[in-house]
C-alpha positions in Angstrom: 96.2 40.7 56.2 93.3 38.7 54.9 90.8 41.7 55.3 93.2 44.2 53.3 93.8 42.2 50.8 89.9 41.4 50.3 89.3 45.2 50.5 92.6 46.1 47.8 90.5 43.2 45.3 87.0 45.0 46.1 88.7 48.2 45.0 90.1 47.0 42.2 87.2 45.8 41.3 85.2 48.5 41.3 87.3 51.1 39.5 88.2 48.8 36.9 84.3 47.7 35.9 83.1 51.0 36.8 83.5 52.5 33.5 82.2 49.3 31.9 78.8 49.3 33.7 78.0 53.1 33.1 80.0 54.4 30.3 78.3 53.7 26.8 75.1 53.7 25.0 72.8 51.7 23.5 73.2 50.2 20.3 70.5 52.3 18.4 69.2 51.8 14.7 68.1 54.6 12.9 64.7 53.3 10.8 65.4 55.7 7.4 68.7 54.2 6.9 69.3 50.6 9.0 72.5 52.0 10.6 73.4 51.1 13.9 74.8 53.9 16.2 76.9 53.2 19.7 79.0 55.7 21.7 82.0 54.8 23.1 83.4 56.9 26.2 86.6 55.6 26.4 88.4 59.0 25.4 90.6 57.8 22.1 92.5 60.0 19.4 90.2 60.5 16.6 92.4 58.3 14.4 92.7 55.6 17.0 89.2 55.4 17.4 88.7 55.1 13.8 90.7 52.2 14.2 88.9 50.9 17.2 85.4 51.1 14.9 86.8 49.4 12.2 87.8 46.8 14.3 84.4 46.3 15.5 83.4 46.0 11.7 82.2 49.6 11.9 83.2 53.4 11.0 82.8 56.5 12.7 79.7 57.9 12.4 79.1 59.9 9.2 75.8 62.0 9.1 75.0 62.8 6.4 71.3 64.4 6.6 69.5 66.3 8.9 67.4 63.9 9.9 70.6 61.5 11.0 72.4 63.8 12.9 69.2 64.5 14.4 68.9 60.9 15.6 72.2 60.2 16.4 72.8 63.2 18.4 69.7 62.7 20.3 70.0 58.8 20.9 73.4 58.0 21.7 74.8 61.8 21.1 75.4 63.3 24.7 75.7 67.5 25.8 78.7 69.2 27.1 81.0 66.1 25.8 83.1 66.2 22.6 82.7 63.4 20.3 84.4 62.3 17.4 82.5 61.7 14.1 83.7 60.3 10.4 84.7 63.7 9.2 88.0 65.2 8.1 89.7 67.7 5.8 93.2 66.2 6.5 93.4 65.6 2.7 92.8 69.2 2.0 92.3 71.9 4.4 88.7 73.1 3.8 87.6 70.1 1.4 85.7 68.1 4.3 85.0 64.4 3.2 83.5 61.5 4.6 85.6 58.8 5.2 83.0 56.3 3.4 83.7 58.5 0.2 80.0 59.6 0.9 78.6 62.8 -0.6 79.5 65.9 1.3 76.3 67.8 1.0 75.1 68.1 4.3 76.8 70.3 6.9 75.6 71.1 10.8 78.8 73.3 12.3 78.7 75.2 15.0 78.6 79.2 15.2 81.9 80.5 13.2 83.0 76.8 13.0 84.9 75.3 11.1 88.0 77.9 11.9 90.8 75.8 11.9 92.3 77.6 14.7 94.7 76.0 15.0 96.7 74.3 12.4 95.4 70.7 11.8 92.1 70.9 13.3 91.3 68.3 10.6 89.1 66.0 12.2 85.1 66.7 12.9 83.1 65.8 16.1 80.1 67.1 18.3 81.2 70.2 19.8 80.8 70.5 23.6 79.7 73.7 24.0 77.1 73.9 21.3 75.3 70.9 21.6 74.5 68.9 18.4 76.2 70.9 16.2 79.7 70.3 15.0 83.5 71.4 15.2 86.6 71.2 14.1 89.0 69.8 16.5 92.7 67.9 16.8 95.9 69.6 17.5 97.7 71.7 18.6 97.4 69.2 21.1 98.1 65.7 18.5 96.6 63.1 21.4 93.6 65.2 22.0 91.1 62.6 23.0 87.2 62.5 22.9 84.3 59.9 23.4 83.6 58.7 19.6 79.9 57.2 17.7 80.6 53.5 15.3 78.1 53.3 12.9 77.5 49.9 11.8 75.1 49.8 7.8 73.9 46.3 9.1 73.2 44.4 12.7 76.4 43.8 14.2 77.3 40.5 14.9 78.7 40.4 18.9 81.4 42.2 18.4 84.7 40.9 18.5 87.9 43.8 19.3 90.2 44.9 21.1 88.6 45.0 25.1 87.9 48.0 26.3 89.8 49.3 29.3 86.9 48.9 31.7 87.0 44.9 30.0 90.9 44.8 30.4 90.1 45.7 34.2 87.6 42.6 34.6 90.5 40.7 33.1 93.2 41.6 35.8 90.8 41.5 38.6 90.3 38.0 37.9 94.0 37.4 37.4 94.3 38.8 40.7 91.8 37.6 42.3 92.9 33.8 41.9 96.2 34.5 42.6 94.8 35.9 45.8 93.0 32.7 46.2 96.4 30.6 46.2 98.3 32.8 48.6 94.9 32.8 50.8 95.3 28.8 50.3 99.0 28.7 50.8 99.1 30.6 53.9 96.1 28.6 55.5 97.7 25.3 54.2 100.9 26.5 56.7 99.1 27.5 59.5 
């Protein structure tokens, strides 16, 4: 009983930190502007992780030059993954805006993109087949969920949000590790 329930917590343990250990990037600054730039793979809905950056005292990303995206893409940007950036036309279709209220002058879509091919592709993000450049994306499918880029116009502070999932995991495998521990101590105590 003892060795099963050791290798259930090693288990645990494991899938729930993996993520954690491996999944984002580096906090990045890029030196024309003093932004800092971090990817988050936890897959969120675009508006949800709009929320999650601006509960880090961030925004999605908004790139608004060439030499940005260029940065970005390259430093904390990643190939074949969709990613959600601080664009959207949910206002009106078309009409892309930031949602700093920063200029929309600059534009990096992909090949016949933006199509709105469905209606309410209103939110932008790296599109994974054409890496670095940009698409269109949301529903038909309304939870569609991607990786997503906070951009932070000063040092971030240690962030204080929401845990991730990989940190919620660390936070139950210690739960259950100690109550392991008692039932370990309990049975010994009877024996």
């Amino acid at each position: 009983m003892n060795r099963c329930l050791s290798i259930l917590l090693i288990l645990l343990f494991v899938t729930c930190t993996w993520q954690t250990a491996f999944a984002d990037s580096a906090l990045v600054q890029y030196p024309d502007n003093g932004h800092y730039y971090q990817r988050f793979d936890t897959s969120r809905t675009w508006s949800s992780a709009r929320t999650y950056c601006e509960g880090r005292g961030a925004h999605l990303a908004t790139l608004t030059s060439q030499g940005e995206d260029n940065f970005v893409y390259q430093n904390v940007g990643q190939d074949n993954v969709s990613i959600w950036l601080g664009g959207t036309d949910v206002n009106s279709e078309g009409n892309w805006e930031w949602i700093t209220g920063e200029t929309w002058s600059y534009t990096n879509w992909a090949p016949e993109r933006p199509n709105n091919l469905s209606p309410g592709q209103d939110y932008l993000s790296f599109f994974d087949d054409v890496p670095g450049q940009w698409d269109d994306s949301g529903p038909p499918l309304a939870d569609e969920t991607y990786a997503f880029i906070c951009e932070w116009e000063q040092q971030p502070l240690k962030p204080t949000a929401v845990p991730t999932m990989g940190e919620w995991g660390m936070i139950i495998f210690m739960i259950l590790a100690g109550l392991g521990s008692v039932y370990y101590l309990r049975r010994q105590r009877r024996a």
